[in-house]
N, C-alpha and C positions, 0 to 999 in steps of 0.2 A: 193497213187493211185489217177487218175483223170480219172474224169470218160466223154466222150463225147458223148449227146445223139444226135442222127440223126447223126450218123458220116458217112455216106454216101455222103453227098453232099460236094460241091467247099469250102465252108467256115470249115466243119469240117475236111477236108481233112490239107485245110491250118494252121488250128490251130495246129490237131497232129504233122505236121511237126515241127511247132516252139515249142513245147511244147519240144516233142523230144531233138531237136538240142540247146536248151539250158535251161530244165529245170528242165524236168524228165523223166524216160526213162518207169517209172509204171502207163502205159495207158490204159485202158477200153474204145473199140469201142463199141456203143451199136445203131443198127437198127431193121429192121427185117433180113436182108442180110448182116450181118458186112462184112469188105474187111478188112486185113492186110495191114497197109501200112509201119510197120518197124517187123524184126523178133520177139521184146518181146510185140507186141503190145495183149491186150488179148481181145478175140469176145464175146461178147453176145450178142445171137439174141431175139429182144425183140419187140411185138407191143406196141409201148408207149402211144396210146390210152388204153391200158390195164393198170391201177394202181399197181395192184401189181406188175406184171413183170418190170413195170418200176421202183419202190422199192426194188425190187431185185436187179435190174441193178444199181443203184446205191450204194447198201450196202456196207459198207468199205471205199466208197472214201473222202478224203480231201473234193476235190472240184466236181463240174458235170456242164458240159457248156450244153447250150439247145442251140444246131444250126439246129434243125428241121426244116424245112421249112412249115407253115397252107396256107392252097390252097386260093387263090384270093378271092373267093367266100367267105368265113368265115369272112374275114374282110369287106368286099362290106357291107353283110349285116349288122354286129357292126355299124358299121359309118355310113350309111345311115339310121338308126334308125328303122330299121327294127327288128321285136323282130324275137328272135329265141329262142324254150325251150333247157333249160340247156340238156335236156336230147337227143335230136337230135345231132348226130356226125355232122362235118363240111360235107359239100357235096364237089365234086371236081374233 
């Protein structure tokens, strides 16, 4: 099993295809809205700012790719040495 989180967007899209077509066929889509993009693909819907559910989603698998996309703003502020408390979510 492999697991892809954020599988909603263009890169995880592309990934299950290649995984699929020549790798393995035992997939875990995981967003808050999974999509099917092959018939044994399997969904679970998950907020991955949530830890456990994102520990759920992951249970089982080999491997788990992180293709989520964090909003513009989250890194603006990293890099421009702006502090931000650990406990404030990304804005966006």
């Amino acid at each position: 099993m492999q697991t892809i989180l954020g599988a909603n967007g263009q890169i995880a899209e592309e990934l299950t295809r290649e995984l699929y077509r020549n790798y393995i066929k035992d997939i875990r889509l995981v967003s808050r809205n999974p999509k099917k993009i092959h018939e044994t693909d399997q969904l679970f819907p998950a907020n991955l700012m949530d830890a456990q559910a994102t520990d759920k989603a992951v249970e089982g698998s080999e491997v788990a790719y992180l293709t989520v996309g964090l909003p513009t703003l989250y890194f603006a502020g990293r890099c421009s040495g702006q502090s931000t408390r650990s406990s404030d979510p990304p804005s966006g």
